[in-house]
C-alpha positions as CSV (number, residue, x, y, z in Angstrom):
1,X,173.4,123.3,104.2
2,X,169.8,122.6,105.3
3,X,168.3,125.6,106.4
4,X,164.4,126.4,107.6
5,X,162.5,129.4,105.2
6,X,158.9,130.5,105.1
7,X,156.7,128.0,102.6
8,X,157.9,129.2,99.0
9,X,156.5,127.7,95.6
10,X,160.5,127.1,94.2
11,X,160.0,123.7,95.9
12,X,157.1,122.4,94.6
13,X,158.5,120.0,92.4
14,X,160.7,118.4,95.6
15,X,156.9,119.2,97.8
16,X,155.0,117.0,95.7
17,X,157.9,114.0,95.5
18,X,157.8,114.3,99.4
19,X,153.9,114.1,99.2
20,X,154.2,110.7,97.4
21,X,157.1,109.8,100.2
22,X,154.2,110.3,102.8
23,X,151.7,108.9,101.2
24,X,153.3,105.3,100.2
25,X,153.9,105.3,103.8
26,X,150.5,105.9,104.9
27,X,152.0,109.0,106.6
28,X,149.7,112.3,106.8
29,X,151.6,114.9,109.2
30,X,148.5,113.6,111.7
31,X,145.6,114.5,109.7
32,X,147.2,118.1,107.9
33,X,148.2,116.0,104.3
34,X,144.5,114.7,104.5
35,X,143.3,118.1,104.9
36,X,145.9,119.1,102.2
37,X,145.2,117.3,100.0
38,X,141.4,117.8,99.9
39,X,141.7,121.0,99.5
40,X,144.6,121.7,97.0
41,X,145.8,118.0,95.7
42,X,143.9,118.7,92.1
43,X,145.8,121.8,92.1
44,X,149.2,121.7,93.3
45,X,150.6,120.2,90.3
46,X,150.1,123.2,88.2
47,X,152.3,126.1,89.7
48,X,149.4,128.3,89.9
49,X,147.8,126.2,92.3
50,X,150.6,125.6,94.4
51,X,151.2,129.2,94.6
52,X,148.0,129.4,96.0
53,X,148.3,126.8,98.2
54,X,151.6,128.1,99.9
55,X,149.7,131.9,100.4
56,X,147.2,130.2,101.8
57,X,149.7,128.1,104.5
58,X,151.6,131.4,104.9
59,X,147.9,133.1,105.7
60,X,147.4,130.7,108.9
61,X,149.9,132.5,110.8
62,X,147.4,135.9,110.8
63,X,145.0,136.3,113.4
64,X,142.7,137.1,111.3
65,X,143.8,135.1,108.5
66,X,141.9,131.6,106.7
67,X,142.4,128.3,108.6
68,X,140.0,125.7,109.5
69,X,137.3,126.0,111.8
70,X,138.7,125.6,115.6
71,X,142.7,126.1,114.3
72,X,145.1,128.7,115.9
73,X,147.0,130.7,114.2
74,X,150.4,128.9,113.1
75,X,153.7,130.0,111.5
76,X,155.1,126.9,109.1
77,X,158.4,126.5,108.3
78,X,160.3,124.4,105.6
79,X,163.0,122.4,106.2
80,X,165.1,122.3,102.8
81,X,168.5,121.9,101.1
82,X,169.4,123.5,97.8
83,X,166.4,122.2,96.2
84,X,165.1,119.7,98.1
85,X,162.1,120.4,100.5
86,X,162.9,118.0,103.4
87,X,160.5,118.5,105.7
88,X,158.2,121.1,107.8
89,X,157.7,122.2,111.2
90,X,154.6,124.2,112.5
91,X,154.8,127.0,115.6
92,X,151.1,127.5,117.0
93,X,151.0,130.4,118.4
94,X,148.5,129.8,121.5
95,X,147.3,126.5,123.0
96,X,143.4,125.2,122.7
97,X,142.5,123.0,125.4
98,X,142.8,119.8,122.8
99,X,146.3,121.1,121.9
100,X,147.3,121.4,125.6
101,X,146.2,117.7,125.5
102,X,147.3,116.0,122.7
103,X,148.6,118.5,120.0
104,X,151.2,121.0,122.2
105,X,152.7,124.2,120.5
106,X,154.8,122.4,117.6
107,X,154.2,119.8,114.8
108,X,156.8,118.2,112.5
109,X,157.7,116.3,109.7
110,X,160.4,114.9,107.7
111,X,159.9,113.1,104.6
112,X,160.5,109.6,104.9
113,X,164.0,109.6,102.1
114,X,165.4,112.4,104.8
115,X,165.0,110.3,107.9
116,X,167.7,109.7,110.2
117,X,170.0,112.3,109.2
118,X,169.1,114.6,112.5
119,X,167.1,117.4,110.4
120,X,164.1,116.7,112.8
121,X,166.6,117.8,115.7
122,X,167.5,120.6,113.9
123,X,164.2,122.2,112.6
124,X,163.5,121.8,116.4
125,X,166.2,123.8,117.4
126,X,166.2,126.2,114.9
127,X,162.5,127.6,115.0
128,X,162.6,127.8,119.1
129,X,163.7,131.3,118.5
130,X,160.8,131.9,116.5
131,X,158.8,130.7,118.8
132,X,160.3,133.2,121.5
133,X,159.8,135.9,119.1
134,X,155.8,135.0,119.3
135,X,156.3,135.4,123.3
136,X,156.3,131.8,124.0
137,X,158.9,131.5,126.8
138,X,158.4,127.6,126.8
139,X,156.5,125.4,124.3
140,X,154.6,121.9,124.6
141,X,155.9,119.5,122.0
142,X,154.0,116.0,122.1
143,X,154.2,112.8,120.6
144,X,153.0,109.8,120.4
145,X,154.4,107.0,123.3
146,X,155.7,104.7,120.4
147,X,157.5,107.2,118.4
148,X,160.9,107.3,120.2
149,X,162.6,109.1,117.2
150,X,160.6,111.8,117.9
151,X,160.9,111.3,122.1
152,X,164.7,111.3,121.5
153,X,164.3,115.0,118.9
154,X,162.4,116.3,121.7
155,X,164.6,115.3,124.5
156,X,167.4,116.3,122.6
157,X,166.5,120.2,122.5
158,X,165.7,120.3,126.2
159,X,162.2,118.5,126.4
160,X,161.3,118.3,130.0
161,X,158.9,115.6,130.7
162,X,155.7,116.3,132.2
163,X,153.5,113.6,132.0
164,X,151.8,111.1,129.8
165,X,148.1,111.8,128.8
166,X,146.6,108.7,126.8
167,X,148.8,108.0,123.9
168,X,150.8,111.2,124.0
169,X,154.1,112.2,125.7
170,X,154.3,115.7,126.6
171,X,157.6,117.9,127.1
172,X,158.0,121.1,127.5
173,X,161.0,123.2,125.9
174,X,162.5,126.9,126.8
175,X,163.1,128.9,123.8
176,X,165.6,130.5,125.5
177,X,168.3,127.8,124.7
């Protein structure tokens, strides 16, 4: 049974296939694989540098931990089954101006070989009572106004629209479900 767990080199092999996944579909988590990939993609083949890799993803959700220049802390999540990484889902802890724009409180993915099988539903779901346990009574969850897979994942966990800012939907969602 699927089930969401803090970042953990065991998957790396199943990471790395997913990688591919995103990449042959031009697909880049917005710009986070880019980043990613710059950083650790020479490495993450060896477990050594995938170790690395996922202490430094688990080291974003300190306050005073490393993450790129203007980035809030965040808690990631992934999504897996048995051995297979399926996807991952970001809580930010606080909202920048940009994120209360365009970005909101959670980011997610599924690899494109999970895809319609309801786990981005369910990663929602399940980490809205992390987020609580940050203090976020509500969260803003975005996305883009042609992605109605992700509209419908939103709105199916509660999303309340608020409005439509350029490009991006935004709902907001009680953890409290």
């Amino acid at each position: 049974m699927p089930q969401l767990i803090t970042p953990d080199p065991r998957f790396r092999a199943s990471f790395l296939e997913a990688v591919r996944e995103n990449i042959a579909e031009d697909e880049y988590f917005g710009n986070t694989l880019k980043r990613e990939l710059a950083v650790y993609g020479d490495s993450w083949h060896e477990p050594d540098g995938f170790a690395r890799y996922v202490a430094a993803v688990r080291e974003e959700e300190l306050e005073a931990g490393f993450r790129p220049e203007g980035f809030v802390p965040g808690t990631w999540y992934w999504y897996v089954d048995a051995g297979t990484y399926l996807g991952r889902i970001q809580v930010r802890h606080r909202l920048t101006p940009h994120l209360r724009e365009v970005g909101g409180h959670i980011g997610y993915g599924v690899r494109p070989t999970a895809r319609r099988n309801g786990h981005a539903t369910a990663m929602l779901r399940e980490v809205l009572p992390h987020a609580r346990a940050l203090g976020l009574d509500r969260v803003l969850v975005t996305c883009d106004t042609t992605n109605i897979g992700s509209r419908k994942v939103i709105e199916a966990n509660g999303g309340e629209f608020e409005d439509q800012r350029g490009e991006k939907l935004r709902f907001w969602i009680r953890t409290d479900r």
